[in-house]
MARKOLNU-263663 format. One record per residue (C-alpha): residue in three letters; chain; y, z, x. Coordinates in Angstrom, 1 decimal. Layout:
(site "ala"; "A"; (Y; Z; X))
...
This chain:
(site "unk"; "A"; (93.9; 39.9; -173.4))
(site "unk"; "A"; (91.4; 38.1; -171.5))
(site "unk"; "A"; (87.6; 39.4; -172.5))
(site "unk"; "A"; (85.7; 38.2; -169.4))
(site "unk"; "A"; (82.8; 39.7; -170.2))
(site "unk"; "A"; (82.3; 36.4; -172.9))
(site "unk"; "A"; (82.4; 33.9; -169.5))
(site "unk"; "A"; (79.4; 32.5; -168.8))
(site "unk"; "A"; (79.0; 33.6; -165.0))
(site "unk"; "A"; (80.0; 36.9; -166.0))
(site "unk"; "A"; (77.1; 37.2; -168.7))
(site "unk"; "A"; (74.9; 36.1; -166.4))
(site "unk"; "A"; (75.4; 37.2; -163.1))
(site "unk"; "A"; (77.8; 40.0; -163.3))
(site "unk"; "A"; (76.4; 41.9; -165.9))
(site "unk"; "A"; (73.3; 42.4; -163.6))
(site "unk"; "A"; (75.5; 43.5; -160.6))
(site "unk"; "A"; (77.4; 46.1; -162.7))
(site "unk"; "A"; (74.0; 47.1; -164.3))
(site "unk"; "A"; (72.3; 47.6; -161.2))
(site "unk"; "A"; (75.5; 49.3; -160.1))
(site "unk"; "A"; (75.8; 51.9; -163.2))
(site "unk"; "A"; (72.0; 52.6; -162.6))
(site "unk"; "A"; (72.1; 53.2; -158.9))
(site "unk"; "A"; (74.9; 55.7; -159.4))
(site "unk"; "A"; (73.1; 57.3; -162.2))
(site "unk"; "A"; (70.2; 57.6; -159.8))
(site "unk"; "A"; (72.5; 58.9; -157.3))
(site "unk"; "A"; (74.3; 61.6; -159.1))
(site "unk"; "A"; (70.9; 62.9; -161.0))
(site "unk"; "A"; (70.0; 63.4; -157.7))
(site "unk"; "A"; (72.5; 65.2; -156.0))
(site "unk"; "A"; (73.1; 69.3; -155.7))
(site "unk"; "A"; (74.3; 71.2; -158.1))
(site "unk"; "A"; (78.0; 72.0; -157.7))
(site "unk"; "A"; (79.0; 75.5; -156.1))
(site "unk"; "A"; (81.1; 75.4; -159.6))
(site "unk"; "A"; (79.1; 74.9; -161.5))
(site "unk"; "A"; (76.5; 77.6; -160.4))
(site "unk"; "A"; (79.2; 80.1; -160.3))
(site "unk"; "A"; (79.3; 79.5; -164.3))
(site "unk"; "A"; (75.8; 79.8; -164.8))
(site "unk"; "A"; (76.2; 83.4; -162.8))
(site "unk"; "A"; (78.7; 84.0; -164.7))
(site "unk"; "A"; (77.0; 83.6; -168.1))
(site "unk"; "A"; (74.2; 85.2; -166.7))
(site "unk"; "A"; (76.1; 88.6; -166.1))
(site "unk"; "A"; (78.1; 88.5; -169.7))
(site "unk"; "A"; (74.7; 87.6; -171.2))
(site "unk"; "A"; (72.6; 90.5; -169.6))
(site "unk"; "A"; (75.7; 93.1; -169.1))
(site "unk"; "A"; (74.3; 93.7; -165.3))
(site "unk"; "A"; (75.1; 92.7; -161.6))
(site "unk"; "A"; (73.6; 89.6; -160.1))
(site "unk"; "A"; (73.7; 88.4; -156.6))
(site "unk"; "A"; (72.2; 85.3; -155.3))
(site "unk"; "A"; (72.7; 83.5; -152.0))
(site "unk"; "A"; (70.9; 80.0; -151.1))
(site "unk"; "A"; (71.0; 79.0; -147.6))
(site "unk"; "A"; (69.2; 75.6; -145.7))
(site "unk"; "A"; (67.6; 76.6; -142.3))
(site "unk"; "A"; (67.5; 73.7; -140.9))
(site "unk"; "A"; (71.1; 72.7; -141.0))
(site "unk"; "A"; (71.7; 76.7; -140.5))
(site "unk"; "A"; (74.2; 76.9; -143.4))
(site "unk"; "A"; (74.7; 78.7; -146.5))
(site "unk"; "A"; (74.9; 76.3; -150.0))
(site "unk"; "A"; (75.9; 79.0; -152.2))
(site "unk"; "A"; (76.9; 82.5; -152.3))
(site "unk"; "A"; (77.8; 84.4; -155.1))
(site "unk"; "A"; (78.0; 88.2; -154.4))
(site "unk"; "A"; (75.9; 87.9; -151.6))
(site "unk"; "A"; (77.5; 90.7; -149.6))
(site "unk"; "A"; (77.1; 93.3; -152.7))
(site "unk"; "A"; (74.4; 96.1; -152.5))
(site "unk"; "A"; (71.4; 95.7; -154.9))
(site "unk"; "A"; (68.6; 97.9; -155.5))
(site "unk"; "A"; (65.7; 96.0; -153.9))
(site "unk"; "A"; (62.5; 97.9; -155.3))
(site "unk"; "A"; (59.4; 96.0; -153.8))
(site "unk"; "A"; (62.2; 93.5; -151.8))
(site "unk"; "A"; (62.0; 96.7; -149.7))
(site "unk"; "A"; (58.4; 95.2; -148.2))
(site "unk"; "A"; (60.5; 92.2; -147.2))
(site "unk"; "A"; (61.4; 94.7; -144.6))
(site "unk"; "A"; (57.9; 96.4; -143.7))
(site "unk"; "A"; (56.3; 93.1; -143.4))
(site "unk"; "A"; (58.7; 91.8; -140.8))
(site "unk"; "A"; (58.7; 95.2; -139.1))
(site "unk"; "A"; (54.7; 94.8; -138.7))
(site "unk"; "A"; (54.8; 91.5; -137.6))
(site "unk"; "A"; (57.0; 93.0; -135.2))
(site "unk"; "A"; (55.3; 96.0; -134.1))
(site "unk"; "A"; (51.6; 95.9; -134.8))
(site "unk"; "A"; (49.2; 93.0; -133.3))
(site "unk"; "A"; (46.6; 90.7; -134.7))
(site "unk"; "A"; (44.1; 93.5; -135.7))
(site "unk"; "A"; (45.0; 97.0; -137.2))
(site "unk"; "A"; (44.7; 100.2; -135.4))
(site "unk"; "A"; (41.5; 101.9; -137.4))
(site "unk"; "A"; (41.3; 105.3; -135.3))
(site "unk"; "A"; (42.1; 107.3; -132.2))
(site "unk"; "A"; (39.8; 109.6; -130.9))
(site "unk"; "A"; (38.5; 111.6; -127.3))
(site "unk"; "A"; (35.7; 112.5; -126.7))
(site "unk"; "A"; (34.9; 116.1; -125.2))
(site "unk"; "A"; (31.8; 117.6; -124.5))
(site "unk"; "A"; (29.4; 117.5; -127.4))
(site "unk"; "A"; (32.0; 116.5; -129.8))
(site "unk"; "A"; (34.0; 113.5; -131.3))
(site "unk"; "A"; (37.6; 114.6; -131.7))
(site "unk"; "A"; (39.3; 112.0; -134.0))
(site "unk"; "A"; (43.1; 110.8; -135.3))
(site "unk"; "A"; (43.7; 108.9; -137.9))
(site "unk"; "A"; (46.4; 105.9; -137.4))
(site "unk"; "A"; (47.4; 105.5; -141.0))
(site "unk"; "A"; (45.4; 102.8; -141.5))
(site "unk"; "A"; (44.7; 101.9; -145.5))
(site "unk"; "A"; (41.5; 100.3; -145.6))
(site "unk"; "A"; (39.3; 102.2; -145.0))
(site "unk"; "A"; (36.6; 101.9; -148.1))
(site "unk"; "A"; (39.7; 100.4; -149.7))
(site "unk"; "A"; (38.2; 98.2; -153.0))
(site "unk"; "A"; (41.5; 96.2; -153.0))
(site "unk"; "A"; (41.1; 95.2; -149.1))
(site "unk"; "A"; (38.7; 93.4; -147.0))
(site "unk"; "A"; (36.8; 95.8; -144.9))
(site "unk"; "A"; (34.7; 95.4; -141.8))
(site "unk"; "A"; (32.6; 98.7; -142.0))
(site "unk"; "A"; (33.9; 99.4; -138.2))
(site "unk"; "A"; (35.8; 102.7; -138.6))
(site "unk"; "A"; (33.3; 103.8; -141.1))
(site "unk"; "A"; (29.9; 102.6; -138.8))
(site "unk"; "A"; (31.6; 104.2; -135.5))
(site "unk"; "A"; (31.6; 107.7; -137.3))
(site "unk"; "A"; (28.5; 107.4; -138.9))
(site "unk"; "A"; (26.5; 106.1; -135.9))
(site "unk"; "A"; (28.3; 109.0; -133.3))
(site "unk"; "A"; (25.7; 111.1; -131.8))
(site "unk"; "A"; (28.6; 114.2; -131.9))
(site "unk"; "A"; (29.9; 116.4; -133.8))
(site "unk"; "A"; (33.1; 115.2; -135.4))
(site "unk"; "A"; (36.3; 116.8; -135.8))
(site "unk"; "A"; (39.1; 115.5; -137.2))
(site "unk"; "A"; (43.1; 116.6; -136.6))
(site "unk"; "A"; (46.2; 115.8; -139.0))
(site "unk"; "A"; (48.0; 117.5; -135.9))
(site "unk"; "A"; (49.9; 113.5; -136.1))
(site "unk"; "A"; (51.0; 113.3; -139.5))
(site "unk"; "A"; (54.6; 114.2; -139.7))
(site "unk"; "A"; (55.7; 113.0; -142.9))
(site "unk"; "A"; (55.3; 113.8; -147.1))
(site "unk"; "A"; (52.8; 112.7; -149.1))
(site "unk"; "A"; (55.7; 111.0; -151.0))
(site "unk"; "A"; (58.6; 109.2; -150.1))
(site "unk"; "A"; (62.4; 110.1; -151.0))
(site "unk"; "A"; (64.0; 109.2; -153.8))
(site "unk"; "A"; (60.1; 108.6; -155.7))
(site "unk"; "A"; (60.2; 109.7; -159.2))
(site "unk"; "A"; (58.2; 112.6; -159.2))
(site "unk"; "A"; (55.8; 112.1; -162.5))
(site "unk"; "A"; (54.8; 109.0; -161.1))
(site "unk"; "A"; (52.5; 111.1; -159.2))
(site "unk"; "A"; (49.4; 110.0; -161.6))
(site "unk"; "A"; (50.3; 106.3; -161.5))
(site "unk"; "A"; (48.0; 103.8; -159.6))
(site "unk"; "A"; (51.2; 102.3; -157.8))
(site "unk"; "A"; (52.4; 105.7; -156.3))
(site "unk"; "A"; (49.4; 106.8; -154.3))
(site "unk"; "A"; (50.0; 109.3; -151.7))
(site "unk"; "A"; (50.4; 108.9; -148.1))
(site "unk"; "A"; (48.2; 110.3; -145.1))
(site "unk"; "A"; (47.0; 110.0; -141.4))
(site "unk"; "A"; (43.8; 108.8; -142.4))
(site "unk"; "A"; (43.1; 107.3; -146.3))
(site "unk"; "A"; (39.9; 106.7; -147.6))
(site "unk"; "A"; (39.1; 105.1; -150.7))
(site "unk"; "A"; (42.9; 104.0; -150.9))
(site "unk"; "A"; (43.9; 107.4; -151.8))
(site "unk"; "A"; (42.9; 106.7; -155.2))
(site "unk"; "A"; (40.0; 107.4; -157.9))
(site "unk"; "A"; (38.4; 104.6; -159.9))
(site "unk"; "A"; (38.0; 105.6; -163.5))
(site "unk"; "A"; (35.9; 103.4; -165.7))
(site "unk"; "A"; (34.0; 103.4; -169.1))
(site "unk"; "A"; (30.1; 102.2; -168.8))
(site "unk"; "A"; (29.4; 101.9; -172.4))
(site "unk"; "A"; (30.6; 105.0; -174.3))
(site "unk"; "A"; (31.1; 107.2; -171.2))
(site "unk"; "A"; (33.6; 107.4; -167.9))
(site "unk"; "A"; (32.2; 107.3; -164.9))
(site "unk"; "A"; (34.7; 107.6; -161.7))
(site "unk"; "A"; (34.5; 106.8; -157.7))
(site "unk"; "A"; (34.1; 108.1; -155.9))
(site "unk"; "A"; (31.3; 110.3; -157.3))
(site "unk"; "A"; (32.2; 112.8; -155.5))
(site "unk"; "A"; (34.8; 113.9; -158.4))
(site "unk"; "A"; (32.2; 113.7; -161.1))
(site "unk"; "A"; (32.4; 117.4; -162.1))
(site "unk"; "A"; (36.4; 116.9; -162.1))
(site "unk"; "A"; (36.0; 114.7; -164.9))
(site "unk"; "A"; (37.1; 115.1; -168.4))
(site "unk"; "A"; (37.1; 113.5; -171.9))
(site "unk"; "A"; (40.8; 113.6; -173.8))
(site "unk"; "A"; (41.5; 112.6; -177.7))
(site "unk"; "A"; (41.1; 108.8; -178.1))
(site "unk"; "A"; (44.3; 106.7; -178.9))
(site "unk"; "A"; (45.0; 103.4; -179.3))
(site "unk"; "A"; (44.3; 101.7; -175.4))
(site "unk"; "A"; (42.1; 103.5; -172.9))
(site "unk"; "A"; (43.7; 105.0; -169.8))
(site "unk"; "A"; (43.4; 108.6; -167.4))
(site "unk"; "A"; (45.4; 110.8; -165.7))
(site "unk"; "A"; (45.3; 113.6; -163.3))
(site "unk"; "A"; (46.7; 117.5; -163.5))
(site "unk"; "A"; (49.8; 117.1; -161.2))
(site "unk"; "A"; (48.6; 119.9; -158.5))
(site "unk"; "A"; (44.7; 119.2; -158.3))
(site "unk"; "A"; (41.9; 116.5; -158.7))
(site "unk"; "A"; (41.0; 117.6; -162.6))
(site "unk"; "A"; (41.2; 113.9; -164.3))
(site "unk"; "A"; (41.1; 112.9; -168.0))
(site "unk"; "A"; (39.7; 109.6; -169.3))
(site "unk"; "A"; (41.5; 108.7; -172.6))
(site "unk"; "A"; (39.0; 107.0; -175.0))
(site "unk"; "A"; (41.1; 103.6; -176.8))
(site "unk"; "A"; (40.1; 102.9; -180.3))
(site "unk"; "A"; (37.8; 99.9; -178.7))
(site "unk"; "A"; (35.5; 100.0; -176.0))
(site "unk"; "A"; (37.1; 99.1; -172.8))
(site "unk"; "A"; (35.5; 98.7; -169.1))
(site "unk"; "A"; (39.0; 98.3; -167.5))
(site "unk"; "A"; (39.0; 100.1; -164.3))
(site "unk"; "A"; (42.2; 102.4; -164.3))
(site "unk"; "A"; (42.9; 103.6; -160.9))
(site "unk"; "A"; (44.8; 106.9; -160.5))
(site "unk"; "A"; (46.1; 108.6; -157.4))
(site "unk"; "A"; (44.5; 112.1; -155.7))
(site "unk"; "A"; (45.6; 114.6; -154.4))
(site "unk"; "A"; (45.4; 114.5; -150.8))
(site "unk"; "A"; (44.7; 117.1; -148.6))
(site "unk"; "A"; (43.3; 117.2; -144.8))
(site "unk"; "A"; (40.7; 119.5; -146.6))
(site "unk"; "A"; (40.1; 117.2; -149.0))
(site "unk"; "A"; (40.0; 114.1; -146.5))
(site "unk"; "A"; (37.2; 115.6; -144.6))
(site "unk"; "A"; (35.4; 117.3; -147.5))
(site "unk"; "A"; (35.3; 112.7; -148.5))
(site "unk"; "A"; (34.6; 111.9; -145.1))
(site "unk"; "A"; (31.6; 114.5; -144.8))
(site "unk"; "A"; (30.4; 113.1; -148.1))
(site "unk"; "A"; (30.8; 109.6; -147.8))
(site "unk"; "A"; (29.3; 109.7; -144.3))
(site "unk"; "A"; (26.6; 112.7; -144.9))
(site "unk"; "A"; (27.4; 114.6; -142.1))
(site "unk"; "A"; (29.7; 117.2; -141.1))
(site "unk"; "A"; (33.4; 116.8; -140.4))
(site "unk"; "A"; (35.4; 119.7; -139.2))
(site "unk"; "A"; (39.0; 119.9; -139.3))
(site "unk"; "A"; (40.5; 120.3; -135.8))
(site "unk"; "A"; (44.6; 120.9; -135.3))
(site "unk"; "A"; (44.6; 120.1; -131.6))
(site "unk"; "A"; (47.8; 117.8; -131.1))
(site "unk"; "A"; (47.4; 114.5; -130.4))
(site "unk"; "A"; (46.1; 113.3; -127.0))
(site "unk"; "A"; (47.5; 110.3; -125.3))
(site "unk"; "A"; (43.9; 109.3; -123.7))
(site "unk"; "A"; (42.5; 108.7; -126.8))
(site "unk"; "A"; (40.7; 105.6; -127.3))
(site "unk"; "A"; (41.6; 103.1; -130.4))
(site "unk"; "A"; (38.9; 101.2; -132.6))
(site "unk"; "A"; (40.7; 98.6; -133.8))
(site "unk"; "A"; (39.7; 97.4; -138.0))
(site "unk"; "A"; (40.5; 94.8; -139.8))
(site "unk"; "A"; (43.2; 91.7; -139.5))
(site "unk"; "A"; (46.5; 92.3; -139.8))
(site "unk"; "A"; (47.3; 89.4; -142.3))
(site "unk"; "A"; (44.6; 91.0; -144.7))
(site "unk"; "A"; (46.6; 93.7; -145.3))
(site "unk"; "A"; (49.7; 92.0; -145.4))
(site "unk"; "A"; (48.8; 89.5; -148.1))
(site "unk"; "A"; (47.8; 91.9; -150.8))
(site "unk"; "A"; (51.0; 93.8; -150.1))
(site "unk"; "A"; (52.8; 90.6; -150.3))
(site "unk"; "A"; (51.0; 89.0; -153.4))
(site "unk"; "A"; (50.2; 91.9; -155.1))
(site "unk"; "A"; (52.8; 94.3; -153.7))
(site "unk"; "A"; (50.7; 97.0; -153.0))
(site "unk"; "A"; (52.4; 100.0; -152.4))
(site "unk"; "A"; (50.4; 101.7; -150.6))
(site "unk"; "A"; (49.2; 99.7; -148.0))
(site "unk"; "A"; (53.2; 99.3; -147.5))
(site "unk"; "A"; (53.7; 103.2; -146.7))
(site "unk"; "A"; (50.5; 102.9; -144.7))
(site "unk"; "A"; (51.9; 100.0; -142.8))
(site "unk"; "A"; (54.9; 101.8; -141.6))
(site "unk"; "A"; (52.7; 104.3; -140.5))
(site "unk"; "A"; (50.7; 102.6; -138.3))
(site "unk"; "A"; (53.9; 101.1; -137.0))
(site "unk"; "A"; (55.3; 104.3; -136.3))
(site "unk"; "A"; (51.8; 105.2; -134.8))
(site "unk"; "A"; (51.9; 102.4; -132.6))
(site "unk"; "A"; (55.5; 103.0; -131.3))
(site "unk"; "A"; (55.0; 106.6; -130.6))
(site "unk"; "A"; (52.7; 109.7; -131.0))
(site "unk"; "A"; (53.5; 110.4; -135.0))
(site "unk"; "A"; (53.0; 108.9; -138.1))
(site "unk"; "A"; (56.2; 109.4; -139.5))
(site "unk"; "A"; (58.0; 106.7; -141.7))
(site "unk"; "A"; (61.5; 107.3; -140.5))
(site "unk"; "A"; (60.7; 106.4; -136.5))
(site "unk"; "A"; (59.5; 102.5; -137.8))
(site "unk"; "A"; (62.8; 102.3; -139.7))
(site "unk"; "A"; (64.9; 103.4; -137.2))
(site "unk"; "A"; (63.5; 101.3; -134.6))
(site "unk"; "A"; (63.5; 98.3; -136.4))
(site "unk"; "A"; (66.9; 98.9; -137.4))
(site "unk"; "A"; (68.1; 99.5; -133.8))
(site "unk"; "A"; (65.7; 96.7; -132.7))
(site "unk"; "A"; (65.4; 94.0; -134.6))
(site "unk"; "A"; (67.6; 94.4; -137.5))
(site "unk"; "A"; (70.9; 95.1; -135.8))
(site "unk"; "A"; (72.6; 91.5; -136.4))
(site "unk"; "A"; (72.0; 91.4; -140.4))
(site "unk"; "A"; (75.3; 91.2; -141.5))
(site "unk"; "A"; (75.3; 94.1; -143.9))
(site "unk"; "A"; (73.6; 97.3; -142.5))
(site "unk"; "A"; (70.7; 97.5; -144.7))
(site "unk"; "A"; (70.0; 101.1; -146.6))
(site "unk"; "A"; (66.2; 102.0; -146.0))
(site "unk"; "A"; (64.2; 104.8; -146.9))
(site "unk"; "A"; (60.6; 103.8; -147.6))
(site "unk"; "A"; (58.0; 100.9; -146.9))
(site "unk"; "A"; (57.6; 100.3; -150.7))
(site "unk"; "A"; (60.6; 100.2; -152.8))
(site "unk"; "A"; (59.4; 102.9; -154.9))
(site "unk"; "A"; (62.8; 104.9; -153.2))
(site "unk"; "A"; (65.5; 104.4; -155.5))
(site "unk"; "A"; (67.7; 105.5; -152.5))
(site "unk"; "A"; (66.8; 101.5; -150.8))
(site "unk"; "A"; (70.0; 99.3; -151.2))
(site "unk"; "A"; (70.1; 95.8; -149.8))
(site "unk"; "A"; (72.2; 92.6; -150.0))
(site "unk"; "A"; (71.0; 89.6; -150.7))
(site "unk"; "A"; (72.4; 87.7; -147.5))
(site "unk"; "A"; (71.0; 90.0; -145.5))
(site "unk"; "A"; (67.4; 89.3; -147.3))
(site "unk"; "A"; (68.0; 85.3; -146.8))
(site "unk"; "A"; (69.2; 86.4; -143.2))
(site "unk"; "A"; (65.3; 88.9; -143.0))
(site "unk"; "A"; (64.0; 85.5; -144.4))
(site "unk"; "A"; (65.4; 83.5; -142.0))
(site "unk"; "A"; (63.9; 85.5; -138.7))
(site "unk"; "A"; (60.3; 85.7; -140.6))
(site "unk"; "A"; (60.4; 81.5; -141.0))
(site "unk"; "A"; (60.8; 81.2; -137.2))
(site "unk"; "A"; (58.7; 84.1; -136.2))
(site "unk"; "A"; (55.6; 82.9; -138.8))
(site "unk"; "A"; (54.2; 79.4; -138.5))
(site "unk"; "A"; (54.9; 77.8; -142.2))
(site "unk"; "A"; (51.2; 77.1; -142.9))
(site "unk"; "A"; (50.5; 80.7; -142.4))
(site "unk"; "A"; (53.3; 82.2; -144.0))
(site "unk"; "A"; (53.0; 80.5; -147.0))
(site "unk"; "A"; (49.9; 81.6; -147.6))
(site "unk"; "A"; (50.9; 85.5; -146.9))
(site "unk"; "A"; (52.9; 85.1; -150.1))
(site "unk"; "A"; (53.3; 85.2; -154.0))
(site "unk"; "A"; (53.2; 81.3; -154.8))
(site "unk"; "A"; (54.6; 80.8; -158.2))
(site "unk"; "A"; (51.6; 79.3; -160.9))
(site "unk"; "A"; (49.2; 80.5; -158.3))
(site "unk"; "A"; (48.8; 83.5; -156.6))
(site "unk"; "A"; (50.1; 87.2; -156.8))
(site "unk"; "A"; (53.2; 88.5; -159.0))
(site "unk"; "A"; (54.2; 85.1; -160.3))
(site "unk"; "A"; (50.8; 83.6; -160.6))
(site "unk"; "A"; (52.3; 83.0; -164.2))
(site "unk"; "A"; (55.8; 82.5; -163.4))
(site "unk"; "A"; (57.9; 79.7; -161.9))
(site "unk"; "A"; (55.0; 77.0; -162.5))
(site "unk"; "A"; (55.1; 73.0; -161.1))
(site "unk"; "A"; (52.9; 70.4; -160.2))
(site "unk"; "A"; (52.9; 71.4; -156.6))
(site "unk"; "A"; (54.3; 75.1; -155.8))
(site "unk"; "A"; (57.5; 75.4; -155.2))
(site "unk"; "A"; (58.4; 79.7; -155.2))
(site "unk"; "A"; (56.7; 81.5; -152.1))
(site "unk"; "A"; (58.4; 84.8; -151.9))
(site "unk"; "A"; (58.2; 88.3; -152.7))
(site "unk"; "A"; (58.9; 89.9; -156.1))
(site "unk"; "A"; (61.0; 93.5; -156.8))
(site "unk"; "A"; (60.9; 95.1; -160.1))
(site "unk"; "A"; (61.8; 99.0; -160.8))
(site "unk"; "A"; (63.0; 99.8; -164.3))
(site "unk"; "A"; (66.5; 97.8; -164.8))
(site "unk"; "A"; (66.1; 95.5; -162.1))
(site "unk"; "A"; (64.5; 92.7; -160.8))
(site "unk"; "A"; (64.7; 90.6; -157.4))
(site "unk"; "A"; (63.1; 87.6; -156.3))
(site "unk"; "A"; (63.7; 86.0; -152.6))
(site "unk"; "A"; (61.7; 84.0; -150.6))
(site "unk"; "A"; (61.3; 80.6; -149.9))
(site "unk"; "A"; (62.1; 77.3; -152.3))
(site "unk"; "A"; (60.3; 74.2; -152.0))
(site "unk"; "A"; (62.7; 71.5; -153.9))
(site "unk"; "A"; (61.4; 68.7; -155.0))
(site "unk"; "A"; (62.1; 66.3; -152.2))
(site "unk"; "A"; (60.5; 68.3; -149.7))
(site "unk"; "A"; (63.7; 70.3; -148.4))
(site "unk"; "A"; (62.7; 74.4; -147.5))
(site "unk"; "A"; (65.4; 76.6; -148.7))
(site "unk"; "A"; (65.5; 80.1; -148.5))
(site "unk"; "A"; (67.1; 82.3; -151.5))
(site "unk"; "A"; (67.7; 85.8; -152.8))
(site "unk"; "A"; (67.8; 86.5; -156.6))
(site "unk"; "A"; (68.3; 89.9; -157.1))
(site "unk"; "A"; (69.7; 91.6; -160.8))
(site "unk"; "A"; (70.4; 95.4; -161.2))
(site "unk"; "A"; (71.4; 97.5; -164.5))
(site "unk"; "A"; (70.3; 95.3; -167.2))
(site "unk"; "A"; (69.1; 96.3; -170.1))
(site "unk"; "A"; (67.5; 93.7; -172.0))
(site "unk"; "A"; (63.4; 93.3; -170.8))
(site "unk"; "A"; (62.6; 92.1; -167.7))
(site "unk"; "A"; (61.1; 88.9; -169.0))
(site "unk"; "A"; (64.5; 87.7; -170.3))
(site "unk"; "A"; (65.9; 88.3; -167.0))
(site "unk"; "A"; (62.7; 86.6; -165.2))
(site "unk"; "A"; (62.9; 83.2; -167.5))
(site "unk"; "A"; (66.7; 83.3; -167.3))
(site "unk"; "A"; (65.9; 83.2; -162.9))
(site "unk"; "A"; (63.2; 80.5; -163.6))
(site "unk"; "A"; (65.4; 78.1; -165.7))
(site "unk"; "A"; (67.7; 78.5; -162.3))
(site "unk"; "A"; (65.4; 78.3; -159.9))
(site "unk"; "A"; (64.3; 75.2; -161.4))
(site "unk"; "A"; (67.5; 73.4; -161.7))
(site "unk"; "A"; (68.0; 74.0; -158.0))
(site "unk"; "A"; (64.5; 73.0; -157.3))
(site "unk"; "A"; (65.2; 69.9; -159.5))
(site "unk"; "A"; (68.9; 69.1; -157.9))
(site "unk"; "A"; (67.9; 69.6; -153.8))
C-alpha cells in the first residue's frame, strides 16, 4: 500500500493544508452550541444527582426561537421568580416617579392616604424627604385614614413564624421605617430604631452569634448577646397597626396625627416620591420583599381606589399576561407564597416582553449581575458579566432566569428553576453555574 504521506509534495505542501484543515474544524466545532442531546443528559444527571425536578428553557430573541427546552411547560415553585412578575406589572402600571401620598384638604385640616409606598424613612432606599417635609411643614392638623387598605398584613400561603424575620415584613397603606426595627449592639449594649421602641427592648441569654426577635402579637423585642461582640444590625419586623403608624408618624414628625376612617376621596391630590427604578433595583438585586408587596400595592392604588394585592394580579393577568403560554399561578408580589407556581417558558416568555419594553442599558443595570451586584455578587463570575437576572430561593428550591450574555456577544434569555431537592442549596447553585457556563462558553 502506497504511504503518500513519505512524497515529497505531500510533506511539504499537503501536510500544511490538512493541518490548517484539522485546526480550522477544531476551531469550528469548540465553537459551536452545545447539542440539545447532549444538554438533555446533563439534565438528566442533574435530577438523578439531586433527586428533584428541574426545568430549564433557553430561547434567542432575536431570531425569536427557542434552543432548548427541557420541561419547560412543568410548574415550579418560583419563590422570589415571583418579582419577575411584580416588576413587569410596575413597569406596566406605575410611571417614572412613585405615588408618595393622597390627601384633601378640608377646612383647618390635612386629611391624608397612604399609597403603599415603601420608602418612606426606608434605610435600604433612597429617599427624597418629600412625603416626610410635606407633612412636617403643613400648617393643619393632620389626619390620617387606612379607610384604603383592603388587604392582610401577610400574604397567603406565608409561613406564619416567619413573622420575626427581616424578609417577612408586614404590609400597610402607608410604611415608615420599612416596617421594620433596627437592632444593634454599641459596645456592650443594644440600641434599636427607631428610638421610639427603646422601652420595648430587652436583653436574652447570650449564645453563640448575636441576633433578636420579637413576641409574635406586640413590639416587645429581645437582643441575643453572641459570645463576641458584634455591631451587625439585625433588622426584625413590627407589628403594624394604623395606631401604631400614627403613634411613628406623630413621633417622627413631632406633631399630632389623628386617625381619620373617612373613605377614600377621589379629589385627593398625589405628592409624588421617589423614582421608580430606585425601588425596583433593590427589589431586583437584593430581592427585597417588601418593597415587592408594597409595589403591588401602589399598582393596585394606581389602578383603582384600594390597596389590595389581588386587583394588580388580576389585571395584569387579564391585561398583559394573557398570551403566556401557561397560565401563571400568583398570589403575592414576593414569592414568600408557597401557593405561586410558574413554568419556566412562561418566565423566558415574562423575559422576553420586559427586553422590548426596557431599553438594554437600563435594564441591565435594574438587575442581579453575576460577580457584581446583588444575589450573585459571588456567583456566576467572568471577566465581563455575563448573568443579569433575578434569583428565587425558598427552602428546597432554587431558580435563576434572566438574561445570558455568551461569550461572543449573543443575548439569550433562560429560566433555571429546581424544586424538592434536598442536598444544600450551594450544590444545586454550582451545579447551575458549571451549566450556565458551558452555554455561555458554547453560544
Amino acid at each position: 500500500m502506497t504511504n503518500y504521506s513519505d512524497h515529497p509534495f505531500f510533506s511539504k505542501s499537503f501536510q500544511w493544508l490538512f493541518l490548517s484543515i484539522a485546526l480550522s474544524s477544531s476551531v469550528f466545532y469548540s465553537c459551536s452550541p452545545i447539542s440539545n442531546r447532549a444538554l438533555s443528559k446533563t439534565f438528566h444527571a442533574t435530577e438523578e444527582k439531586f433527586k428533584d425536578h428541574v426545568g430549564f428553557v433557553l430561547y434567542d430573541p432575536a431570531k425569536k426561537k427557542t434552543l432548548f427546552d427541557y420541561q419547560g411547560a412543568q410548574y415550579f415553585t418560583p419563590a422570589s421568580n415571583t418579582k419577575i412578575f411584580t416588576f413587569f406589572t410596575s413597569l406596566k402600571i406605575l410611571g417614572d416617579s412613585i405615588p408618595g401620598l393622597r390627601y384633601i384638604v378640608h377646612g383647618d385640616s390635612l386629611i391624608f392616604w397612604g399609597t403603599g409606598d415603601p420608602g418612606l424613612l426606608y434605610k435600604n432606599v433612597y429617599t427624597n424627604g418629600r412625603v416626610y417635609n410635606f407633612l412636617k411643614a403643613s400648617p393643619y392638623k393632620l389626619f390620617f385614614s387606612v379607610s384604603n387598605f383592603d388587604t392582610e398584613h401577610f400574604g397567603p400561603g406565608w409561613a406564619w413564624d416567619d413573622y420575626s424575620s427581616y424578609y417577612s415584613a408586614e404590609r400597610s397603606p402607608l410604611p415608615i421605617y420599612g416596617n421594620i426595627a433596627a437592632i444593634q449592639a454599641i459596645g456592650n449594649k443594644p440600641e434599636i430604631q427607631p428610638p421610639f421602641f427603646k422601652k420595648e427592648l430587652r436583653i436574652g441569654i447570650p449564645q453563640s452569634s448575636a441576633d433578636a426577635n420579637r413576641e409574635s402579637d406586640k413590639n416587645v423585642f429581645t437582643y441575643i448577646p453572641g459570645t463576641k461582640v458584634s455591631s451587625k444590625v439585625i433588622d426584625v419586623p413590627l407589628k403594624i397597626s394604623p395606631f401604631l403608624t400614627a403613634t411613628l408618624l406623630s413621633d417622627t414628625l413631632n406633631k399630632s396625627v389623628t386617625l381619620l376612617n373617612k373613605p377614600f376621596d377621589s379629589t385627593a391630590l398625589t405628592i409624588f416620591n421617589i423614582p421608580s427604578d430606585s425601588l425596583y433595583r433593590i427589589m431586583m438585586q437584593e430581592s427585597d420583599n417588601f418593597i415587592a408587596e408594597q409595589l403591588l400595592l401602589l399598582c393596585a392604588g394606581t389602578l383603582s381606589d384600594t390597596l389590595k394585592t389581588e386587583i394588580a394580579i388580576e389585571y395584569s393577568k387579564k391585561n398583559f399576561l394573557n398570551d403566556l403560554s401557561d397560565d401563571p399561578i400568583w398570589k403575592d408580589g414576593s414569592g414568600l407564597s408557597r401557593f405561586n407556581l410558574f413554568t419556566p417558558r412562561s418566565i423566558v416568555q415574562l423575559w422576553e416582553k420586559i427586553y422590548t419594553l426596557v431599553p438594554q442599558e437600563r435594564l441591565f443595570t435594574l438587575l442581579a449581575i453575576g460577580g457584581k451586584k446583588g444575589t450573585i455578587r459571588n456567583y456566576y463570575k467572568e471577566t465581563q458579566p455575563y448573568i443579569f437576572g433575578k434569583t428565587g430561593s425558598l427552602s428546597n428550591n432554587h431558580a435563576l432566569s434572566g438574561y445570558l450574555l455568551t461569550k461572543r456577544g449573543k443575548v439569550l434569555i433562560f429560566s433555571f428553576m429546581n424544586t424538592h431537592f434536598a442536598k444544600s442549596t450551594s450544590e444545586v447553585r454550582n451545579n447551575m453555574q458549571e451549566i450556565l457556563h458551558k452555554i455561555y462558553e458554547a453560544y
